[in-house]
C-alpha positions in Angstrom: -16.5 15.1 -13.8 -14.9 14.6 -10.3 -17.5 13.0 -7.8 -17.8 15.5 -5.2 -18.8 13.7 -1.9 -18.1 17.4 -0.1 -21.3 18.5 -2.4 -23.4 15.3 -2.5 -27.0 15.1 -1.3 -27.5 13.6 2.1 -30.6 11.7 0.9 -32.9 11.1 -2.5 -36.2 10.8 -2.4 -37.9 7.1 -4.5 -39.5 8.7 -7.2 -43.0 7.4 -9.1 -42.7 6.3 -12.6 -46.2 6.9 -12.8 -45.5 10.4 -15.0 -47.9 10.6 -18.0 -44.6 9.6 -21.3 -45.8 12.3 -23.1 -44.5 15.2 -20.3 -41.4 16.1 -21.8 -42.3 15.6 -25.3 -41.3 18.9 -26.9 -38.8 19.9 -24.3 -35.2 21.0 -25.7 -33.7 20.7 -22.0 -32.7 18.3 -19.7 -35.4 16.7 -17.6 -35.9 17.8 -13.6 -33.7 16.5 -11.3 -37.0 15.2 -9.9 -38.0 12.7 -13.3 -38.3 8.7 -13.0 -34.8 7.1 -13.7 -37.2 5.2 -15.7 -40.2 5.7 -18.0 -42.2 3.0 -19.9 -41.3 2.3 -23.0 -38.6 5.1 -23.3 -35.0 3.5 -24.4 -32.3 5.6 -25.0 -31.2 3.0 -27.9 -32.3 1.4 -30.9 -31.4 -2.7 -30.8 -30.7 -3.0 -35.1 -30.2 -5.8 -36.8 -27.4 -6.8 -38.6 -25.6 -9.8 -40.4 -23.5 -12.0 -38.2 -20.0 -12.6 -39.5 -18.3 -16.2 -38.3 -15.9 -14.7 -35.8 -18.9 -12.8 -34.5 -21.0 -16.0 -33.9 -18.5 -17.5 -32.3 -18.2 -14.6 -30.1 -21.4 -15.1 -28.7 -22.1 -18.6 -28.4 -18.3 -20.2 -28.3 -16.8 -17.1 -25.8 -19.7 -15.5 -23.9 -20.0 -18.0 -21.4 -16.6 -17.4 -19.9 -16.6 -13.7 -20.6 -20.3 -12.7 -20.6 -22.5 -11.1 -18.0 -25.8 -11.1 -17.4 -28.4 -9.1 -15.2 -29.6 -12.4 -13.6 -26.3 -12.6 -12.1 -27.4 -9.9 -9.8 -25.4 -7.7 -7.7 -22.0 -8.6 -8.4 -18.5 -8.7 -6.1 -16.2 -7.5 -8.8 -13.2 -8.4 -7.4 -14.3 -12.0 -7.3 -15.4 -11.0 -10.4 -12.0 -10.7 -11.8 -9.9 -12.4 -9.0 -8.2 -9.5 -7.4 -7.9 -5.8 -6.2 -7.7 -3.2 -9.2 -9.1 0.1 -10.6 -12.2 -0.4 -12.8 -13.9 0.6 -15.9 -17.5 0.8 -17.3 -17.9 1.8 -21.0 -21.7 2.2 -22.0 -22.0 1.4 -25.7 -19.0 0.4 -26.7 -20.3 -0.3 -30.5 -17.8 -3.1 -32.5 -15.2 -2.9 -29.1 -12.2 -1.1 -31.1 -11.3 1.4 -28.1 -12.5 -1.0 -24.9 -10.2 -3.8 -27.1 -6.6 -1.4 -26.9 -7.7 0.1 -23.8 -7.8 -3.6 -21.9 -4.8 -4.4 -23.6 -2.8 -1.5 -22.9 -3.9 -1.5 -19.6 -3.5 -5.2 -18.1 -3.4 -3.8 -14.3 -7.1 -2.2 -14.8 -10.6 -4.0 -15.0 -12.9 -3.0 -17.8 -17.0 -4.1 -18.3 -18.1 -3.1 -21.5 -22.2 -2.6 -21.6 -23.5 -2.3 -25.4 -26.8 -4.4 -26.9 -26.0 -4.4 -30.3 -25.2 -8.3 -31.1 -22.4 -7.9 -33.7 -20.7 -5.6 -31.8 -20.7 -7.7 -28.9 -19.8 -10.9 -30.5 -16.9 -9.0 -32.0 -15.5 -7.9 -29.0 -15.6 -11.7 -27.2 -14.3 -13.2 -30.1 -10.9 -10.5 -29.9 -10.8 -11.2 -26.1 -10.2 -14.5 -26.7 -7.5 -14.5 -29.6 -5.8 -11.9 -27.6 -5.8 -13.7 -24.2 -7.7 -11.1 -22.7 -8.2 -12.1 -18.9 -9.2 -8.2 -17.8 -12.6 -7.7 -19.6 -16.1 -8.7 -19.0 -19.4 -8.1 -21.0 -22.5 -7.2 -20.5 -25.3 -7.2 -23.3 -28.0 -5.4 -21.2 -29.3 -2.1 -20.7 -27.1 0.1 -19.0 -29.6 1.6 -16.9 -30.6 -1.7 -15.3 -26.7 -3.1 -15.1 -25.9 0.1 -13.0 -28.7 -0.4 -10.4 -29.1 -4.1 -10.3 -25.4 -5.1 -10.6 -22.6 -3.3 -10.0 -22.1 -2.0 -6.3 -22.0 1.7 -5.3 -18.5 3.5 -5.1 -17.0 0.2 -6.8 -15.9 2.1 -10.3 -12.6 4.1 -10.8 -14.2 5.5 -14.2 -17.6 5.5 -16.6 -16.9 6.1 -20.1 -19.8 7.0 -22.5 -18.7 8.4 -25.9 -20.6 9.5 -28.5 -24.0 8.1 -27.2 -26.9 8.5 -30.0 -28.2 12.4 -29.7 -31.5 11.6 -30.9 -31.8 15.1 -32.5 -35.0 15.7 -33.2 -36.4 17.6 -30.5 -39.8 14.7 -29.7 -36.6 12.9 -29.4 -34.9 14.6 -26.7 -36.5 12.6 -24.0 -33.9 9.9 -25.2 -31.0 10.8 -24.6 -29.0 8.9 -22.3 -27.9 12.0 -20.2 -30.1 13.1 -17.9 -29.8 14.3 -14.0 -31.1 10.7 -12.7 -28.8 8.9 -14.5 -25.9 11.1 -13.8 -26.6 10.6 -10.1 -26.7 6.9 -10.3 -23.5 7.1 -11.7 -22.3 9.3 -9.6 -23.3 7.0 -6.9 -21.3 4.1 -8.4 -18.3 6.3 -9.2 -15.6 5.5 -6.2 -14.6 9.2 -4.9 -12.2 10.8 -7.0 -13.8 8.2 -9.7 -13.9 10.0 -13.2 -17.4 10.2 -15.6 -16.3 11.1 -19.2 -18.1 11.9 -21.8 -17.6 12.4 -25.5 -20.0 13.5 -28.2 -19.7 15.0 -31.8 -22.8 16.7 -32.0 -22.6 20.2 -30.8 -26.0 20.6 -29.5 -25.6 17.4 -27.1 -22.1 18.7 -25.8 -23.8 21.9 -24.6 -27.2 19.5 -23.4 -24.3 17.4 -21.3 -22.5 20.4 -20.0 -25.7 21.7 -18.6 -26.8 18.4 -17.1 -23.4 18.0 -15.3 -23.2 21.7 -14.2 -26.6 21.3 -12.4 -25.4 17.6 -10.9 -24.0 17.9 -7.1 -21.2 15.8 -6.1 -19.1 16.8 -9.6 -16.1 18.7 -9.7 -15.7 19.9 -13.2 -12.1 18.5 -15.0 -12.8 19.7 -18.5 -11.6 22.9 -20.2 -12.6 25.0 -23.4 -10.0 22.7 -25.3 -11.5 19.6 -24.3 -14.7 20.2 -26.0 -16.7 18.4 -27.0 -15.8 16.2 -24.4 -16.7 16.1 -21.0 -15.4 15.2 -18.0 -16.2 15.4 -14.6 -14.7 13.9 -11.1 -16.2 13.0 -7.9 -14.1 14.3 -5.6 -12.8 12.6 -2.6 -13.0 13.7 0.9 
């Protein structure tokens, strides 16, 4: 999607996270626009463990601390960040780092943060960073949620990315799932105008879950056609 500044609310309202967890426990829809970004206890991820290969160790503890980013860092100025002025990409779980890896690569002139919390994975990707000379990608092993409203600044991103995020598809389950109005209006709120939010999926029922969520969302332009499906994408628009 397109962010829309043309259609955006003027205002939101702080919402309570005091809403009983169990509220939307058999729903099959996407929550109010109105629902806590946040609920206790609710993740929209599973951390799993998993064996360590060397390269991936050495990720972690030989590469992180040039590469890796942390939410005690706080709010960051990403083009101090990364030493100059240049478009910039988010991808929220970015699993073992394959696509963010080529992407970076293939695209020297554009700044990527990868979020993802599942250790291998991220060890992976440092440990590639480094043996390709990587200079345009940073990592965060956080919660996305909290990395988008603690650290990176509002209209600061040219695109989010978020493909094939877990569906959780049993329906007590639903309450899960990364795509809901709130967060799509905190990324919209980081998105840069004209900044693009695309989504992927291969479950059928979540592509039609996310198509309903972003038709709902103001200040999205809808970019996506019948052919593109199941992915989804959306732009905010500029002025």
């Amino acid at each position: 999607m397109i962010r829309d500044p043309m259609t955006e609310p003027k205002s939101a309202a702080n919402e309570s996270n005091d809403a009983p967890e169990n509220t939307a426990e058999t729903t099959t829809r996407p929550e109010s626009s109105e629902a806590p970004l946040h609920r206790r206890g609710i993740k929209s991820y599973v951390i799993r463990a998993g064996r360590m290969t060397q390269a991936q160790n050495r990720g972690l503890e030989e590469i992180w601390p040039r590469f890796g980013l942390t939410i005690a860092d706080g709010r960051q100025d990403l083009d101090a960040l990364f030493g100059r002025q240049a478009p910039r990409v988010v991808e929220i779980g970015f699993g073992m780092g394959n696509s963010l890896l080529e992407q970076a690569e293939t695209h020297p002139d554009t700044d990527f943060i990868g979020i993802e919390v599942h250790a291998p994975g991220v060890g992976k990707l440092l440990d590639e960073v480094d043996k390709r000379g990587l200079t345009n990608l940073r990592v965060y092993r956080e919660d996305a949620l909290a990395v988008l409203e603690q650290c990176l600044p509002e209209s600061s991103l040219t695109t989010l990315q978020l493909f094939f995020p877990d569906p959780w598809p049993k329906k007590k389950h639903h309450k899960r799932r990364i795509v809901q109005p709130a967060f799509v209006e905190l990324i919209r709120t980081r998105l840069m105008p004209g900044g693009t939010f695309h989504m992927a999926t291969d479950w059928e029922a979540y592509a039609e879950w996310m198509a309903e969520v972003m038709e709902a969302a103001p200040g999205y332009t809808n970019t996506a056609s019948a052919e593109t499906a199941p992915m989804y994408r959306a732009r905010r628009s500029a002025h």
